[in-house]
N, C-alpha and C positions, 0 to 999 in steps of 0.2 A: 566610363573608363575603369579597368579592373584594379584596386589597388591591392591584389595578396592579399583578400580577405580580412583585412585592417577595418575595414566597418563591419564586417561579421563580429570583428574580436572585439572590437569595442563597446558594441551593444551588448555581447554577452557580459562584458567587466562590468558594465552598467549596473546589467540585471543585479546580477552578484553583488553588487554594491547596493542596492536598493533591500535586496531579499537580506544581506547583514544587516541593514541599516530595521528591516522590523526586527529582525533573530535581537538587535540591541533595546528597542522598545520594549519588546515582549519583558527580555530580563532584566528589564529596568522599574518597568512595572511589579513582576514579582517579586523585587526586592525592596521597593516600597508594600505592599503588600507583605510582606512575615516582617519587616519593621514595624508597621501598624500592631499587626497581631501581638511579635512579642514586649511591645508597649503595652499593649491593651492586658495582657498576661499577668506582664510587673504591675500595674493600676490594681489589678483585679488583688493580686499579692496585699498588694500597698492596703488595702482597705481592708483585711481580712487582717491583716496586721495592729490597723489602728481600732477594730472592732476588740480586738483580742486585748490588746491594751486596757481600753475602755473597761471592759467583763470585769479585767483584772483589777484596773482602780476602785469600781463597783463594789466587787470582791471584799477587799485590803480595806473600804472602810467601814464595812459590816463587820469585821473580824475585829474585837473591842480590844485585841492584841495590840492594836496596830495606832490607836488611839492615843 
């Protein structure tokens, strides 16, 4: 029975909603992915910070100044 192409449309709305539905994986994934990275970025910060501290205590108690 011909319905006015209403199962043509419907599959195609399907499609399209399937092909969204990865276009939404896709950017979901990449946006966990540069959260990772700019974690991993501030971590990296974070140590080079507490390294720089450390030097610095090091530093401050050789200096007979500071004694």
């Amino acid at each position: 029975m011909f319905d006015g192409f209403n199962q043509t449309r419907k599959e195609r709305n399907a499609k399209i909603q399937i092909d969204n539905a990865i276009v939404d994986v896709k950017q979901a994934r990449l946006n966990v992915e540069a959260q990772i990275s700019s974690l991993y970025v501030s971590y990296l910060s974070g140590l080079d910070l507490v390294k720089l501290g450390q030097s610095n205590v090091a530093i401050a108690k050789r200096n007979p100044r500071y004694h």
